[in-house]
C-alpha positions as CSV (number, residue, x, y, z in Angstrom):
1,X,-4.2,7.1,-20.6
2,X,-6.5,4.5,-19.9
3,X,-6.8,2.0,-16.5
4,X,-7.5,-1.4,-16.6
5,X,-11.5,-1.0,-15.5
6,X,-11.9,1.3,-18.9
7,X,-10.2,-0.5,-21.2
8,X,-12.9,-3.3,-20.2
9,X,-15.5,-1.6,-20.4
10,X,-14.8,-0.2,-23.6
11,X,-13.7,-2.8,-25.5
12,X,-16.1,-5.6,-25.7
13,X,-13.4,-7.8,-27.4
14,X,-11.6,-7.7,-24.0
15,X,-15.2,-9.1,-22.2
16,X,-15.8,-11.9,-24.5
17,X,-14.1,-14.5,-22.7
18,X,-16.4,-13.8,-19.9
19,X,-19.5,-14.8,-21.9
20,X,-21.4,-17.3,-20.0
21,X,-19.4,-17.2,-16.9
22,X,-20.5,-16.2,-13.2
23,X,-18.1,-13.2,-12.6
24,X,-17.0,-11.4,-9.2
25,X,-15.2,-8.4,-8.3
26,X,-12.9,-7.4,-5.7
27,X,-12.8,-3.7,-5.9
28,X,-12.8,-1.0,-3.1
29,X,-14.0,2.6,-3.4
30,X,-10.7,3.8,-5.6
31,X,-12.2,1.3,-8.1
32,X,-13.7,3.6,-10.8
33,X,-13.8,4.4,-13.6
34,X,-12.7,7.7,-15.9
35,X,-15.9,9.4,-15.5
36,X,-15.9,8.3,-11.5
37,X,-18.6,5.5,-11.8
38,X,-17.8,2.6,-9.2
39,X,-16.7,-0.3,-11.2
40,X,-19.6,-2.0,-10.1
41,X,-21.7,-0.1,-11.0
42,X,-20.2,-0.1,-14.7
43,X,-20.3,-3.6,-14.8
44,X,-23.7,-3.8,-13.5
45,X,-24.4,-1.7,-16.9
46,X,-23.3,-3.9,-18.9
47,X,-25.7,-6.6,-20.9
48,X,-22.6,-9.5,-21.5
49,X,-20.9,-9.9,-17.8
50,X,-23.0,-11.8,-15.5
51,X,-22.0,-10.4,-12.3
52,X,-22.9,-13.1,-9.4
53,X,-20.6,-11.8,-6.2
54,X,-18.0,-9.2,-5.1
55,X,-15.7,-8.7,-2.6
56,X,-14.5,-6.0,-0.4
57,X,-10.8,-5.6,1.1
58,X,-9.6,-4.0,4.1
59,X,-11.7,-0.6,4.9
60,X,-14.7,-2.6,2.9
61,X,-16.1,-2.2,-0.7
62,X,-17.2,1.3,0.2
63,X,-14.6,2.5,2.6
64,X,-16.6,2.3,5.9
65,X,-13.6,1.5,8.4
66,X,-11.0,4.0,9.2
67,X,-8.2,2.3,11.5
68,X,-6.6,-0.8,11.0
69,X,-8.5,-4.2,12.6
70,X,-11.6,-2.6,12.7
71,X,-13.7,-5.0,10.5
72,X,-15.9,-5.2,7.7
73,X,-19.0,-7.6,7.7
74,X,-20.7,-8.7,4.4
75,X,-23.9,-7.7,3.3
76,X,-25.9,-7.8,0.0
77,X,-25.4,-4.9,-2.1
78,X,-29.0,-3.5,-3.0
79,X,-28.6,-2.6,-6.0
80,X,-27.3,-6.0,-7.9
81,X,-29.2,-7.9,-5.4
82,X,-25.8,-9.6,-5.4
83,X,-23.8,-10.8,-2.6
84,X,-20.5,-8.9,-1.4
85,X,-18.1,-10.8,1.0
86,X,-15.5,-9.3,3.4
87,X,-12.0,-10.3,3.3
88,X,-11.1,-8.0,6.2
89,X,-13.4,-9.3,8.9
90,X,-14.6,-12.9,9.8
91,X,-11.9,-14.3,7.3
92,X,-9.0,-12.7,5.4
93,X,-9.1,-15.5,2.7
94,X,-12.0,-16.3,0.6
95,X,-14.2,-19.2,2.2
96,X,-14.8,-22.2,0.2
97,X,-18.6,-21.2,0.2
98,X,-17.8,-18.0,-1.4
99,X,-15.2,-19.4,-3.8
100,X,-18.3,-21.3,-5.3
101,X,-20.4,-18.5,-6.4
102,X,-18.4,-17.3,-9.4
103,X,-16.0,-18.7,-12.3
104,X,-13.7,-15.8,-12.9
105,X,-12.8,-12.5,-10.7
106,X,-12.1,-9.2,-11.7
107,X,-9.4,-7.6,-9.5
108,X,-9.5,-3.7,-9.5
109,X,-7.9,-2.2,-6.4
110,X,-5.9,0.9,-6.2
111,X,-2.4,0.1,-4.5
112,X,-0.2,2.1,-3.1
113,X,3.7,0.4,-3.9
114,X,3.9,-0.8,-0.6
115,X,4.5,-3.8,1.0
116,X,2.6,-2.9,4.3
117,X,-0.6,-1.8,2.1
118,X,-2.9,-5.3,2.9
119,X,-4.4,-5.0,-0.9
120,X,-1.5,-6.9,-2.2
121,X,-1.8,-9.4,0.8
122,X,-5.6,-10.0,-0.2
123,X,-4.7,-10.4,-4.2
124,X,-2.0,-13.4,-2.8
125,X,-4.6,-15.2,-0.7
126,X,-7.4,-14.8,-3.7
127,X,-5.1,-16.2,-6.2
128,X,-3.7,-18.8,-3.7
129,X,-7.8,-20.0,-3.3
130,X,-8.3,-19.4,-6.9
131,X,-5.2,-22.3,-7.5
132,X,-7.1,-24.0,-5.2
133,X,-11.1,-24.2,-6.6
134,X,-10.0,-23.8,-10.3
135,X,-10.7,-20.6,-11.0
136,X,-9.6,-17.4,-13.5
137,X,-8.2,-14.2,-11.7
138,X,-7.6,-11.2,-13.9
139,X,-6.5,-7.5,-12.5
140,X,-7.8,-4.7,-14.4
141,X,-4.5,-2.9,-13.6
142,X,-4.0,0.5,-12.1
143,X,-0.8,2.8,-11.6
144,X,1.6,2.3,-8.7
145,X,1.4,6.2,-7.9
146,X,4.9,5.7,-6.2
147,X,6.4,4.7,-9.5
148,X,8.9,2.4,-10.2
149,X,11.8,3.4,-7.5
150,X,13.0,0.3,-5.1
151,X,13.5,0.8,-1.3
152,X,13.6,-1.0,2.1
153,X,15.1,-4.2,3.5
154,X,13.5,-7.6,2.0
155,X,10.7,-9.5,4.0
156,X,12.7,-12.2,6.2
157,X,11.6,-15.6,6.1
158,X,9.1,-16.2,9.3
159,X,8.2,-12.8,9.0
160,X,5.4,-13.5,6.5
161,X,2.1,-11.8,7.8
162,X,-1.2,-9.8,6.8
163,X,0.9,-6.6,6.0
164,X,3.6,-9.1,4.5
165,X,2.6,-11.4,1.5
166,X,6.6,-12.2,0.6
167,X,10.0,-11.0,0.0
168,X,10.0,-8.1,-1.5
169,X,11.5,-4.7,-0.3
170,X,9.2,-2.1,1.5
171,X,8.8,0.1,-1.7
172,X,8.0,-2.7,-4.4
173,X,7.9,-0.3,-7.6
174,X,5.1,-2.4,-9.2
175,X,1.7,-2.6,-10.4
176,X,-1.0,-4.7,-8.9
177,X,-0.9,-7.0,-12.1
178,X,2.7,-6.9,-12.5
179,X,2.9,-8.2,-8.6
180,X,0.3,-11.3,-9.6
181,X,2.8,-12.4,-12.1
182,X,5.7,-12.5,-9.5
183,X,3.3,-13.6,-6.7
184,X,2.7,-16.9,-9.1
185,X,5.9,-17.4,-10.2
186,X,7.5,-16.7,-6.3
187,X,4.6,-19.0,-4.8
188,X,4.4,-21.7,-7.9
189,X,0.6,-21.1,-8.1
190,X,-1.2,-23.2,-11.1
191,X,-3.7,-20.8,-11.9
192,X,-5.8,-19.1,-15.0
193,X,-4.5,-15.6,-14.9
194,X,-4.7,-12.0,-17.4
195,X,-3.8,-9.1,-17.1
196,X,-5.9,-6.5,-18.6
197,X,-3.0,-3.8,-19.3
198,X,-3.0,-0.2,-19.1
199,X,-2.8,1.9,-21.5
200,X,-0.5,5.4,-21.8
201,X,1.0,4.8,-17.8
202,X,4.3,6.4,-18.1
203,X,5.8,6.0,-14.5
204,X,9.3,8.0,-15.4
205,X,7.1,10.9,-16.4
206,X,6.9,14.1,-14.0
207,X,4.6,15.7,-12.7
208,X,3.5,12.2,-11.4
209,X,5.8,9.8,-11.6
210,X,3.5,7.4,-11.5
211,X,0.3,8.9,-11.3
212,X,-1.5,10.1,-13.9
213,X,-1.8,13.6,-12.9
214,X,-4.3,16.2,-13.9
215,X,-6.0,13.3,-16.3
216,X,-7.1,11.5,-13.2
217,X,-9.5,12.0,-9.8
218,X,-7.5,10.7,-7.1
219,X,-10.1,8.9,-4.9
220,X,-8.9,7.3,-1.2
221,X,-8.1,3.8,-1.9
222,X,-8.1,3.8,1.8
223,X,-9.1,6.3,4.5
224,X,-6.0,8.3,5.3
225,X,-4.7,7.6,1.9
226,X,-6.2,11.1,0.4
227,X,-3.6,12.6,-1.8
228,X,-0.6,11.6,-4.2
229,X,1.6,13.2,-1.4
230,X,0.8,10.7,1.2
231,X,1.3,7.6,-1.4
232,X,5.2,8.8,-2.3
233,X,5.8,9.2,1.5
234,X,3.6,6.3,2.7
235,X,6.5,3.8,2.2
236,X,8.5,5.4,5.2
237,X,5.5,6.9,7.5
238,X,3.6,3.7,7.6
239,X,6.5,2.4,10.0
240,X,5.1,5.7,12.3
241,X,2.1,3.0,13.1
242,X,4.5,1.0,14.8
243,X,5.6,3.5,17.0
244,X,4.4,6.1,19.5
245,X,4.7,9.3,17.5
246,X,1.8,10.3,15.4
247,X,1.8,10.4,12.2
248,X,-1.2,12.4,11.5
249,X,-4.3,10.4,11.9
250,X,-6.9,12.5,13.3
251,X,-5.4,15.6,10.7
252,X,-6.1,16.3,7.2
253,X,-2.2,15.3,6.2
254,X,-2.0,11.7,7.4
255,X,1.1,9.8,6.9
256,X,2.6,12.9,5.3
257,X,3.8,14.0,9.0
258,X,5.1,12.6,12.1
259,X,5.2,14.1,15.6
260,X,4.8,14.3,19.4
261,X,4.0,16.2,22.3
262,X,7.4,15.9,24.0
263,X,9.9,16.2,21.0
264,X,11.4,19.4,19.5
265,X,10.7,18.9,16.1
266,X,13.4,21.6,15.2
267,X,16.4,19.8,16.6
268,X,15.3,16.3,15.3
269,X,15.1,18.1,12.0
270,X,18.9,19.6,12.5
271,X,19.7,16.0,14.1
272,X,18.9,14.5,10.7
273,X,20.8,16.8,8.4
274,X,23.7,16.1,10.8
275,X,23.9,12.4,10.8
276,X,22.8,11.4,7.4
277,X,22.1,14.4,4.5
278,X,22.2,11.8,2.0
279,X,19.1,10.7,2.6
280,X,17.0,14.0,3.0
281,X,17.3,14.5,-0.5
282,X,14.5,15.2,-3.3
283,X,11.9,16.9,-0.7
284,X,11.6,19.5,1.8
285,X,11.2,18.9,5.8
286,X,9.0,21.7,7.6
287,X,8.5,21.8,11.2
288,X,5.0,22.2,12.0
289,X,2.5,21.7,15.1
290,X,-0.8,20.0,15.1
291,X,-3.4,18.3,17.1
292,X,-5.1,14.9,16.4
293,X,-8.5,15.0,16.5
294,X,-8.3,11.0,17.1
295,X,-5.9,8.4,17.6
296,X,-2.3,8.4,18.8
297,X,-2.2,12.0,21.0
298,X,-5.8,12.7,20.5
299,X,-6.6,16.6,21.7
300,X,-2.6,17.0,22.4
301,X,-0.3,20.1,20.4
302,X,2.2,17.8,19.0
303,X,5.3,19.3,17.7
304,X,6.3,17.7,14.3
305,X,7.6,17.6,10.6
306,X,6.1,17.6,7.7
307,X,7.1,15.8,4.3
308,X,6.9,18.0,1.2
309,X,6.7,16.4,-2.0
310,X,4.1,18.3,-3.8
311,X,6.8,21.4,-4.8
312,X,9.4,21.8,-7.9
313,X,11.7,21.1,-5.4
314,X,10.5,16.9,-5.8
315,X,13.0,14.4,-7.3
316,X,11.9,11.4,-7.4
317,X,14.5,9.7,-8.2
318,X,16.4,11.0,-5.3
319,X,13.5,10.9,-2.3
320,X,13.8,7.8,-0.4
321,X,11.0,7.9,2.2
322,X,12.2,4.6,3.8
323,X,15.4,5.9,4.4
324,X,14.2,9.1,5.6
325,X,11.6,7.7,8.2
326,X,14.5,5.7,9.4
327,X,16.4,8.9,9.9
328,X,13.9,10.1,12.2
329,X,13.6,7.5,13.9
330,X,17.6,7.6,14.6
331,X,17.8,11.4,15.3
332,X,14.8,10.9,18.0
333,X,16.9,8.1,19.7
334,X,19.9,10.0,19.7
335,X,18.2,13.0,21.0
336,X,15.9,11.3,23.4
337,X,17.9,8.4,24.5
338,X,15.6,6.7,26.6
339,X,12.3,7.7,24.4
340,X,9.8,5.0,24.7
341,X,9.4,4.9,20.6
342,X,8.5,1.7,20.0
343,X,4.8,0.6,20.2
344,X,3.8,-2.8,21.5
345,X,0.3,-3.5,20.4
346,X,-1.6,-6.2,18.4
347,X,-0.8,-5.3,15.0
348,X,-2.9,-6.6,11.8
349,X,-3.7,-9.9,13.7
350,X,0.4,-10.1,14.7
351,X,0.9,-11.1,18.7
352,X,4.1,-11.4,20.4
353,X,5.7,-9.1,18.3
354,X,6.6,-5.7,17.7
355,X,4.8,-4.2,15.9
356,X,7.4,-2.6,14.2
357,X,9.1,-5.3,13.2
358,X,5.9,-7.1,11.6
359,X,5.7,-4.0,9.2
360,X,9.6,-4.4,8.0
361,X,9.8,-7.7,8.0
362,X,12.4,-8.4,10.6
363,X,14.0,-6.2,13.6
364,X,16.9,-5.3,11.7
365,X,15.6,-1.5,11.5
366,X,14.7,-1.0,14.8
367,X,18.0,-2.6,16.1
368,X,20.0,-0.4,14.0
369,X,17.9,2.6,15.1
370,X,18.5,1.5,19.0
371,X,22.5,0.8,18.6
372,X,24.2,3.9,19.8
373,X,26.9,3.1,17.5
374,X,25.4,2.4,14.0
375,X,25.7,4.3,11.1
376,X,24.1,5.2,7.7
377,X,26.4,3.1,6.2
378,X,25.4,0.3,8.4
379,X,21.8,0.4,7.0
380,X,22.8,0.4,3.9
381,X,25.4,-2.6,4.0
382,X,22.1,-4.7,4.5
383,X,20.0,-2.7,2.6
384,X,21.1,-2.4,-0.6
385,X,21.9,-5.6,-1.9
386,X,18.0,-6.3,-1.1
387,X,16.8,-3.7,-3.2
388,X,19.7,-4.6,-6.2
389,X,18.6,-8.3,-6.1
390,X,13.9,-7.6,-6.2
391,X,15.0,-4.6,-9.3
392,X,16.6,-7.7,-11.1
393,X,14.0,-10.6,-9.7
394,X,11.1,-8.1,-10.8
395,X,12.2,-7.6,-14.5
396,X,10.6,-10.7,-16.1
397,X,7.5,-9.3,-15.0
398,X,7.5,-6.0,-15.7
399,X,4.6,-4.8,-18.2
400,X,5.2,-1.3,-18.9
């Protein structure tokens, strides 16, 4: 199959509208190509795009910051002699200045599926200034390596934030491109927009399911984002940052695992097959110790459980990482009914709220996980009229 980036740079058909124009790109260090050259440096090859600017997301162009709010300055890339701005440091939106120093930008980022993953934030707010100063937007797009399943309670209004662009369930089921034609319809954005289509991405297709596996390097798209394993979990153990378990930073499994010093990992695993089986389907729990060597616990044994997805045992129609995160989250309560789970921090530039509640949108989860008497059936009352309604909003703008 081909990406978006390679079908660009092979086809100079696809590059002739950008003769004569001052072109940027947005990319981060996931943004190569098949043979693993950045994409800007594969533009930079080429004789007939005039690259003038580029941008870097949150963790930067080249992947420098490793936690969330830890910021990225801009600098001249030495190479191009060009000039790369931050969108994850002084300013989350592109300035007016910067806005000026190109006619069309190139989009190549490598999502995740997730709501909470800020790269889909950052294409809203570029496309929102690119209404604004009259300029093109195109995505070179890239596979969603979580596929095309649905999960997770819809974005509330007032609940719009950095880790929230708009309502759409947790687990979104759509490529970056695919998301710029809802996010212009959803936001009535008059703006010059293309899509520059994969080629060959089969999402219903194992082993990936999303991911072209064993034709393509997987590359971190962000720091503790370094496998296929963590994307098909991440839309459940990204809630983990809004609490005080762990869930693996400072380990070589992030966000595949969740833990603690002072839970017993065994009986909140036997707590979850009791209250809700239905939802531990399509993977494999193991209980498992480790110790952060930073971040939440840092130097502590934490007792915890890992999410297997990476065996025959994977359905992914079946997994439902959302729903199994929540689980946890309920058999730790019930356990531990006091537990001081949830986390109250700054988070992604949110204050005066928890934290998370700005990463699901609202506090319906955590107030279902805190009443004694809710069930699964409760969750999914709310739930899954939410994720019925985005599969039928999504389908007009569906390309594959």
């Amino acid at each position: 199959m081909k990406f978006g980036i390679d079908r660009l740079i092979s086809d100079p058909a696809l590059r002739a509208p950008l003769a004569g124009k001052r072109v940027a790109l947005l990319a981060h260090p996931a943004s190569v190509t098949a043979d693993l050259t950045h994409s800007l440096d594969a533009l930079g090859a080429l004789g007939d795009v005039k690259l003038t600017a580029a941008y870097g997301p949150q963790h930067g162009l080249r992947g420098d910051k490793q936690d969330n709010m830890m910021e990225s300055p801009d600098f001249n890339d030495p190479a191009l002699g060009i000039p790369v701005f931050s969108l994850y440091g002084e300013v989350r939106r592109p300035t007016d200045a910067s806005m000026d120093t190109f006619d069309v930008i190139l989009i190549d980022l490598q999502d995740l599926g997730c709501r909470i993953y800020t790269f889909i934030t950052t294409l809203l707010y570029v496309l929102e200034a690119a209404a604004k100063h009259g300029k093109e937007v195109w995505v070179l797009d890239r596979p969603n390596p979580a596929g095309r399943p649905v999960e997770g309670l819809t974005l509330r209004p007032g609940w719009e934030s950095f880790v929230g662009a708009g309502p759409m369930p947790m687990r979104h089921g759509m490529t970056l491109g695919e998301l710029g034609l809802w996010f212009i319809q959803a936001f009535k954005l008059d703006v010059e927009y293309r899509v520059i289509e994969m080629e060959g991405w089969k999402p219903e297709e194992g082993p990936g399911f999303g991911w072209p596996l064993y034709e393509r390097a997987w590359i971190n798209p962000s720091p503790n984002a370094p496998n296929l394993w963590m994307a098909r979990a991440y839309a459940g153990t990204v809630m983990l940052e809004g609490t005080t378990l762990s869930e693996g930073r400072g380990t070589t499994r992030p966000l595949e695992l969740f833990g603690a010093p002072d839970i017993d990992a065994r009986a909140v695993m036997a707590e979850m097959q009791a209250f809700a089986p239905q939802w531990l389907k399509g993977c494999r729990l193991r209980d498992c110790w480790f110790e952060p060597t930073f971040h939440k616990h840092v130097h502590q044994l934490c007792a915890g459980v890992q999410i297997h997805t990476e065996d025959p045992s994977y359905d992914h129609e079946a997994f439902k990482p959302w729903r199994l995160q929540t689980l946890a989250f309920k058999a730790i309560r019930k356990l531990y009914p006091d537990y001081a789970l949830w986390r109250d921090f700054p988070y992604e530039y949110e204050f005066g709220k928890l934290a998370i509640d700005v990463i699901n949108g609202g506090p319906a989860l955590r107030e279902w996980v805190d009443d004694a008497a809710s069930t699964p059936a409760d969750l999914d009352a709310i739930t899954l009229p939410d994720e019925e309604a985005w599969l039928e909003e999504r389908k007009p703008h569906l390309l594959y």
